[in-house]
ROFIVO-540821 format. One record per residue (C-alpha): residue in three letters; x, y, z. Coordinates in Angstrom, 2 decimals. Example, Ala and Ser with C-alpha at 12.3 -4.5 7.8 and 13.67 -1.06 7.14 Angstrom:
2
residu|c1|c2|c3
ALA|12.30|-4.50|7.80 .
SER|13.67|-1.06|7.14 .
END
This chain:
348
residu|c1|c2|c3
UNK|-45.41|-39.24|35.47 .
UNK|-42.14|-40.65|36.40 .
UNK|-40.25|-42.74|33.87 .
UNK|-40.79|-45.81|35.79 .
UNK|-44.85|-44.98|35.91 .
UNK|-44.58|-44.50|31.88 .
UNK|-42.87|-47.94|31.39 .
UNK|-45.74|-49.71|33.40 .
UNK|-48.21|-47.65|30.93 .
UNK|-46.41|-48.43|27.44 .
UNK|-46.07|-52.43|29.09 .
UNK|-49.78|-52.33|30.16 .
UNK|-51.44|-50.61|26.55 .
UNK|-49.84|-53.13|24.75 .
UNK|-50.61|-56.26|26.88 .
UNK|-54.21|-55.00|27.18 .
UNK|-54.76|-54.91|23.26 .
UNK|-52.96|-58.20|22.96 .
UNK|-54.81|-60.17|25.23 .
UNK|-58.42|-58.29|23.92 .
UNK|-56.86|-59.47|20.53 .
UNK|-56.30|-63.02|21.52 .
UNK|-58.49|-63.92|24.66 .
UNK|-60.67|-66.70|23.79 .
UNK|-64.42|-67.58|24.77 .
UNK|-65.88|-70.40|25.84 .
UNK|-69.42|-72.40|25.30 .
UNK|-70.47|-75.52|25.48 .
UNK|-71.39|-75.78|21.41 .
UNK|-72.95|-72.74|19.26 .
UNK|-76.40|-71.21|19.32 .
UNK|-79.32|-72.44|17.27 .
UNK|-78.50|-70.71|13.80 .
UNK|-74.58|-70.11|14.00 .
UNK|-74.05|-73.22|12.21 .
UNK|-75.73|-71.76|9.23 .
UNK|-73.54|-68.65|8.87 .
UNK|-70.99|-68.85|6.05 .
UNK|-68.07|-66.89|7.88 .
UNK|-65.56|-64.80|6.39 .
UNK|-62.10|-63.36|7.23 .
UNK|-61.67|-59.33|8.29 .
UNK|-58.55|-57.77|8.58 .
UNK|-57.66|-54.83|10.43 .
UNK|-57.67|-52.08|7.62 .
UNK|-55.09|-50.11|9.13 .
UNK|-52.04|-51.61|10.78 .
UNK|-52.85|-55.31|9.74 .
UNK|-52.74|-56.02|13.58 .
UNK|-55.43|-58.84|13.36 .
UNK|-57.94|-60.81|11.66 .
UNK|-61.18|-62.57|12.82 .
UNK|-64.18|-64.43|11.03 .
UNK|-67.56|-62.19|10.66 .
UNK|-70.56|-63.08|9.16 .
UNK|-70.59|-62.77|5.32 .
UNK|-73.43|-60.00|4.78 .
UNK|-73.22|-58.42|7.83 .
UNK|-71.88|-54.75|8.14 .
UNK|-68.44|-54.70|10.00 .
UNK|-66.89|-51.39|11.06 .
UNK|-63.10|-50.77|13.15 .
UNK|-59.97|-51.94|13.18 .
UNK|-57.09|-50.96|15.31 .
UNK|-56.92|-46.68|15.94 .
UNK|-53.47|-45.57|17.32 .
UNK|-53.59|-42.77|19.48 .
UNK|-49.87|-42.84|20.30 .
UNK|-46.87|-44.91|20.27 .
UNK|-48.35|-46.87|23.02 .
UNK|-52.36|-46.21|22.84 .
UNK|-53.37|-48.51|19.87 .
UNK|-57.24|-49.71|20.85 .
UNK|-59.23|-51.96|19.32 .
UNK|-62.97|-52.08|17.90 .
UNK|-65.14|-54.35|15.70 .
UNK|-68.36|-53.36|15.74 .
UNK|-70.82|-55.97|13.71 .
UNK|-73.91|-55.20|12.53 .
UNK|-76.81|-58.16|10.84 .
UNK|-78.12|-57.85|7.37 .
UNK|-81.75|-57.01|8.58 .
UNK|-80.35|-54.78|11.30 .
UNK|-81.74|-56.36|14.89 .
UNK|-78.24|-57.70|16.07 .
UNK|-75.23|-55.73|16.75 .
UNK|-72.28|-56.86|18.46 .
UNK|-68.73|-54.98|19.22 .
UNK|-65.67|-56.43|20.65 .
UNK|-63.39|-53.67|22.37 .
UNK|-64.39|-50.50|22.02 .
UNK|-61.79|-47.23|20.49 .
UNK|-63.79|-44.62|23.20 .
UNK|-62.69|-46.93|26.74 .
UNK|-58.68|-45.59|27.22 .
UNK|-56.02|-46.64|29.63 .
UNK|-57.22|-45.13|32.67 .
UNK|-54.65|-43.09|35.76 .
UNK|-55.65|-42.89|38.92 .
UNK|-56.41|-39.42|40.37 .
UNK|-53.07|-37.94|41.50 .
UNK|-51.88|-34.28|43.38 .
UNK|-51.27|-33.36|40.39 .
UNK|-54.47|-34.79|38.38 .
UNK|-57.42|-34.56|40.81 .
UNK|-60.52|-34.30|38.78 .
UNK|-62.44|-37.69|37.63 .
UNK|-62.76|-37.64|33.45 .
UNK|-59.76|-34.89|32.75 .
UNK|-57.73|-36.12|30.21 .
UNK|-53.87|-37.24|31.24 .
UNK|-52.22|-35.68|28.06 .
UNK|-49.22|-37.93|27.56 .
UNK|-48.24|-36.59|24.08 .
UNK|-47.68|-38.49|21.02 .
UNK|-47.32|-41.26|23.86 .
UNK|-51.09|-41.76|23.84 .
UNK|-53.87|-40.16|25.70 .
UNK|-55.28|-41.52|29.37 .
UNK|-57.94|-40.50|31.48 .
UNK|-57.78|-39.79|35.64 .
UNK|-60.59|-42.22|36.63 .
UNK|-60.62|-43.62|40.52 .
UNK|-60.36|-47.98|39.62 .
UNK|-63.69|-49.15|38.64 .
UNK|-63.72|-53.04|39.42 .
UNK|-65.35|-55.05|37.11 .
UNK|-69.42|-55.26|38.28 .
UNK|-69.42|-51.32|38.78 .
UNK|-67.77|-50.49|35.14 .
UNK|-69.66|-53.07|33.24 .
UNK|-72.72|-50.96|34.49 .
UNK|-71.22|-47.56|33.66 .
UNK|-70.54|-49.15|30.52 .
UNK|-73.43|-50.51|29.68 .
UNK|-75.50|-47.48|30.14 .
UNK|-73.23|-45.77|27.96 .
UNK|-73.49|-48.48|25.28 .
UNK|-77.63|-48.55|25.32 .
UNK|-78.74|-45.50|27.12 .
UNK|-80.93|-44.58|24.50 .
UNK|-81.43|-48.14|22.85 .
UNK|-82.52|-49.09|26.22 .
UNK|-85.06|-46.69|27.79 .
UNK|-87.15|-49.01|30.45 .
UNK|-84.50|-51.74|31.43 .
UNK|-85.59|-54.58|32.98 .
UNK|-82.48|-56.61|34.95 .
UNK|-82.08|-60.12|33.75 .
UNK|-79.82|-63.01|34.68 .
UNK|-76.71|-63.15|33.16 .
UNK|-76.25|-66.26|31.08 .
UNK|-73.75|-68.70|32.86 .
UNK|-73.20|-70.49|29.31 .
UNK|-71.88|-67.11|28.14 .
UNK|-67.95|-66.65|29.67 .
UNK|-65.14|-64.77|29.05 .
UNK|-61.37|-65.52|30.52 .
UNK|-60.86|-64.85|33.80 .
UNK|-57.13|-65.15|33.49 .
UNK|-55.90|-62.31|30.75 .
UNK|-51.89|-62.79|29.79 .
UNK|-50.28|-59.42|29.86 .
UNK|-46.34|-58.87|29.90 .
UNK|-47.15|-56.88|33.59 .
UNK|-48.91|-58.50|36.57 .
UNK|-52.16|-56.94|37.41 .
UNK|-52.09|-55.90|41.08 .
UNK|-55.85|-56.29|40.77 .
UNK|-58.86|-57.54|38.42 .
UNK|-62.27|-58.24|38.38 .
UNK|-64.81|-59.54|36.33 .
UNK|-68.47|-58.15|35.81 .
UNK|-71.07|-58.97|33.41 .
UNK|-74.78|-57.51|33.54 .
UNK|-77.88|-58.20|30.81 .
UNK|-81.12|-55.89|30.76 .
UNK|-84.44|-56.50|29.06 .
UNK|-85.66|-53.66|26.73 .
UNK|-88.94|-53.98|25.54 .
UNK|-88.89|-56.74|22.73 .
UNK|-84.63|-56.99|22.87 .
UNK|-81.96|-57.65|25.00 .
UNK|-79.09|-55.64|25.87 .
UNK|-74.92|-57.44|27.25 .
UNK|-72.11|-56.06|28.38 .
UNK|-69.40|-57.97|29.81 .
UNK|-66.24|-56.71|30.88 .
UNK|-62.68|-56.93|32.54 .
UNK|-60.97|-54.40|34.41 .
UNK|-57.44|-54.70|36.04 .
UNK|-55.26|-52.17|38.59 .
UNK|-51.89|-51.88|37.76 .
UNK|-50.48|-49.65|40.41 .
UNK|-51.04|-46.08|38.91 .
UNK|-53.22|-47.24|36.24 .
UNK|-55.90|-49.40|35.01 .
UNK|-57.82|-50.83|32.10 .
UNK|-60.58|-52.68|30.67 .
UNK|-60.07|-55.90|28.43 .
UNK|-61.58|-57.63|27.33 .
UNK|-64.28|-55.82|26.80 .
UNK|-67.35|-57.30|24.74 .
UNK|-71.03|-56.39|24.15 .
UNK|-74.39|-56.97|22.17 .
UNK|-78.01|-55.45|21.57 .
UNK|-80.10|-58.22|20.03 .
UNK|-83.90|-58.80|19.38 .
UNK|-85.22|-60.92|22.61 .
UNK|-85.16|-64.08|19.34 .
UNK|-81.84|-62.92|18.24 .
UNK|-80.17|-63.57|21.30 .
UNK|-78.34|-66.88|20.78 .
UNK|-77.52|-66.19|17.38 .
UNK|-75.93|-62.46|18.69 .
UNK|-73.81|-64.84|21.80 .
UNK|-72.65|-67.21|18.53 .
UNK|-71.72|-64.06|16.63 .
UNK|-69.82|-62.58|19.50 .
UNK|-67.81|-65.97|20.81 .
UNK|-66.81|-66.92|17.29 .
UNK|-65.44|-63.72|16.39 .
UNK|-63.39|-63.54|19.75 .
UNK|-62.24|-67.25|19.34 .
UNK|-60.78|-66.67|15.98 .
UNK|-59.31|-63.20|16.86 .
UNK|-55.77|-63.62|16.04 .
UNK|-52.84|-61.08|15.79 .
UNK|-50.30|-60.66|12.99 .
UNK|-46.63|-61.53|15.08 .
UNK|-45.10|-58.92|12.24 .
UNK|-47.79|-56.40|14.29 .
UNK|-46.66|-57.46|17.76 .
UNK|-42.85|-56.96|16.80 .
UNK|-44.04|-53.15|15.02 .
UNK|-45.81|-52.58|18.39 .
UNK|-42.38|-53.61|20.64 .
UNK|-40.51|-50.97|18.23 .
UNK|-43.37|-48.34|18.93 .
UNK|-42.98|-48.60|22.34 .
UNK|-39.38|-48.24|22.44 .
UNK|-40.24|-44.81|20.35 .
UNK|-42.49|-43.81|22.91 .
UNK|-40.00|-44.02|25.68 .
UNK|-37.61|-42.10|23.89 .
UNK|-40.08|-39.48|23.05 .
UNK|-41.22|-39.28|26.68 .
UNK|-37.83|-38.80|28.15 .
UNK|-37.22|-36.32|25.71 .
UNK|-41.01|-34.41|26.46 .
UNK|-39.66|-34.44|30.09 .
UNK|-36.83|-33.30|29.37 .
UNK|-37.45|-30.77|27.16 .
UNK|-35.66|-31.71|24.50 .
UNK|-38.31|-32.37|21.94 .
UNK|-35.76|-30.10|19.11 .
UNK|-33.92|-33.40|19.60 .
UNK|-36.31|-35.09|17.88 .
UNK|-36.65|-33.72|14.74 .
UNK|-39.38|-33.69|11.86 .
UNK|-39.93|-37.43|12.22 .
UNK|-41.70|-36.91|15.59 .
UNK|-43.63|-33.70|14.92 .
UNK|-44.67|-35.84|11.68 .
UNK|-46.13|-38.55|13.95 .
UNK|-47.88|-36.55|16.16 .
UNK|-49.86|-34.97|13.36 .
UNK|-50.61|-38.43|12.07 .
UNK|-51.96|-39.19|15.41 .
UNK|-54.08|-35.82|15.85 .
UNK|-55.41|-37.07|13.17 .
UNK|-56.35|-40.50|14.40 .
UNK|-57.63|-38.42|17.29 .
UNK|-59.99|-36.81|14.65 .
UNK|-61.03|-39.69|13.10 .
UNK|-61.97|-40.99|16.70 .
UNK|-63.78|-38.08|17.86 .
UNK|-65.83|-37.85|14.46 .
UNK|-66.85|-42.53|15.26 .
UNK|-68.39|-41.02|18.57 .
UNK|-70.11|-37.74|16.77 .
UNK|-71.53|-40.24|13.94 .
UNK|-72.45|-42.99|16.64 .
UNK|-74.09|-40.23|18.70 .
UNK|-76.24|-39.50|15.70 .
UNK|-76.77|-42.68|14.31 .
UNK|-77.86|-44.26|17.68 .
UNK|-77.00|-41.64|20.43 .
UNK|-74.70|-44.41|21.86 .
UNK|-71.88|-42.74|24.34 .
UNK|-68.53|-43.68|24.12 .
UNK|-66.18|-41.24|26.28 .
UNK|-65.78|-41.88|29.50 .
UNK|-67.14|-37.99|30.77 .
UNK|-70.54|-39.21|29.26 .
UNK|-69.96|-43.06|30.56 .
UNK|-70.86|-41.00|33.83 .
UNK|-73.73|-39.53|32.87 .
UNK|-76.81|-40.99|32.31 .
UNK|-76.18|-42.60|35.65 .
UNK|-75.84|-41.50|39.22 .
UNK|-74.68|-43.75|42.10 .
UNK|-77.04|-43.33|45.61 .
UNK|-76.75|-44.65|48.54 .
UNK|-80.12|-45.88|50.74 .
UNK|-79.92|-43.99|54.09 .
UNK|-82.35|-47.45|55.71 .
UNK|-79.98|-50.13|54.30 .
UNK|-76.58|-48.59|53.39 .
UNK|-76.56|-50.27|50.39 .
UNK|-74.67|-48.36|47.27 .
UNK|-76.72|-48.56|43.65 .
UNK|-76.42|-46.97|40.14 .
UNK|-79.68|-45.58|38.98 .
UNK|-80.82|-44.07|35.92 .
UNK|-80.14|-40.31|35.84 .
UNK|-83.83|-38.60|35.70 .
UNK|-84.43|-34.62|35.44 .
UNK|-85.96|-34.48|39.10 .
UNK|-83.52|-33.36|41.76 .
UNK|-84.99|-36.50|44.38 .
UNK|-84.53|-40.30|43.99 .
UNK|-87.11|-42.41|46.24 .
UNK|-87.25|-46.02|46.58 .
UNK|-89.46|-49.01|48.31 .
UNK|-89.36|-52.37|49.81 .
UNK|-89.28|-54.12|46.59 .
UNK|-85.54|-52.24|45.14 .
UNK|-87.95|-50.08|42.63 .
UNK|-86.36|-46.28|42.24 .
UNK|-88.46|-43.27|40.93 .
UNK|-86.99|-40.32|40.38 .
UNK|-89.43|-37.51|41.50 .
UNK|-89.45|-33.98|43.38 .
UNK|-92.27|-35.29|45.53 .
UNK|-92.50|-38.52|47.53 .
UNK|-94.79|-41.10|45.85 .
UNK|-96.28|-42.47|49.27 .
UNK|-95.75|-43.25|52.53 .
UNK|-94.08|-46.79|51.56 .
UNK|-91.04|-44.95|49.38 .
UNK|-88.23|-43.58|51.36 .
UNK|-85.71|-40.95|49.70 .
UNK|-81.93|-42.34|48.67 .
UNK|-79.05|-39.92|48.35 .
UNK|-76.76|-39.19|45.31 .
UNK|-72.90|-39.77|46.29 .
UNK|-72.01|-37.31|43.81 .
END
């Protein structure tokens, strides 16, 4: 990537996390029960890059995990006392994404930028179509019959996300299922700046179906009282200047230049990498929730209906056919239910 490109993507990682840092939330009032939380203050354990109000007694996990000079994501991931709400705000396994290029063709490889930080070659996902990738990702196996439900208009997110470069692009999507006796959220941003793209904010929750309002409370408080340490911001502006340096100097081959300092930070941030890598292997265990963006693929597969033309995600099912009917049901068999199901074809 040209210099040019990699001053866009240093300008655009740190704008993203700012704005997911700071964007606020609005409702008209708080849920039934959020008046009766006593809320307390966590701070980013790592860098001290931001602080927000939790519920006292609830588990909180994340933080800020640097992946580079310029690929510092965000996560807090909030879990109640008696276990039926969680809630996260960012999420560490979503990266800046680069579009596919001659010289990066293949959807989900990774766009190995060095100690700069770590992308992935993704075609743009606009808003409604990610939040669904997402989302499957999130409660694939939480979620095993979803039942669509409509999104709550009293529940919004920003439309309008400051970043220090002007997205060329962005769209909003937001999509809620019905699992059994919960509900599952997802709500995101995504936004096209020429080359690249991202997602943020970037917000979700899996609640019991009388859980709900106190999991939206949960969620919109913590966002509105997200707020980021200026001492961080200013440590950020001198990271990125490091960054540029050490990607002129990685295209140039002159990485000797460098020194010890460098190689120093790039084992520091193989071993963020680690750290990263071992959150997805525990989630994966603990709830077999999928966080890369090769597995926000799977579990989903996008069709097309031959009758209608219209493109939708279904769920991913071991049969090799997908047939649906007049009513927008899919069933994912080798053999055609009846005469009133018609056959839909994968797009990939």
């Amino acid at each position: 990537m040209p210099n040019g490109g990699m001053n866009r993507a240093t300008l655009a990682a740190l704008g993203l996390l700012v704005s997911a840092l700071t964007s606020a939330t609005s409702i008209e009032g708080e849920a039934a029960g959020a008046s009766t939380i006593q809320w307390i203050k966590f701070t980013d354990p790592v860098e001290k890059a931001f602080t927000l109000e939790v519920p006292s007694g609830w588990t909180v996990k994340g933080g800020l995990f640097r992946m580079g000079f310029s690929d510092a994501r965000s996560m807090v991931d909030l879990t109640s006392s008696d276990g039926r709400i969680n809630v996260r705000l960012g999420d560490v396994s979503v990266p800046m994404y680069a579009l596919p290029s001659q010289s990066h063709e293949r959807e989900g490889e990774t766009y190995d930028l060095g100690a700069q930080g770590q992308m992935v070659v993704a075609k743009y996902r606009r808003g409604p179509e990610f939040v669904v990738l997402y989302s499957h990702a999130r409660f694939h196996e939480l979620c095993r019959n979803p039942r669509g439900q409509t999104n709550p208009s009293q529940l919004s997110l920003p439309d309008a996300i400051p970043s220090p470069v002007a997205p060329d692009e962005t769209s909003t999507g937001q999509i809620t299922y019905a699992c059994n006796a919960a509900i599952a959220y997802a709500w995101a941003r995504t936004s096209l700046y020429k080359t690249l793209w991202g997602v943020s904010p970037l917000a979700s929750f899996f609640a019991a179906e009388d859980q709900v309002e106190l999991a939206r409370a949960v969620l919109l408080h913590g966002a509105k009282t997200l707020s980021v340490n200026p001492e961080w911001i200013a440590y950020q502006k001198n990271m990125d200047a490091q960054g540029l340096q050490y990607q002129r100097a990685r295209q140039e081959q002159r990485m000797a230049a460098l020194g010890q300092q460098v190689r120093q930070f790039e084992a520091q941030m193989q071993a963020m990498r680690q750290q990263v890598s071992a959150f997805e292997r525990h989630q994966a265990a603990q709830a077999a929730q999928v966080g890369s963006f090769t597995n926000i693929l799977s579990g989903v597969t996008p069709t097309i209906d031959p009758m209608t033309g219209q493109a939708r995600t279904v769920w991913t099912g071991p049969a090799d056919h997908y047939w649906a009917n007049g009513l927008g049901d899919v069933v994912n068999s080798n053999l055609q239910p009846n005469g009133s199901w018609h056959e839909i074809q994968p797009t990939q």
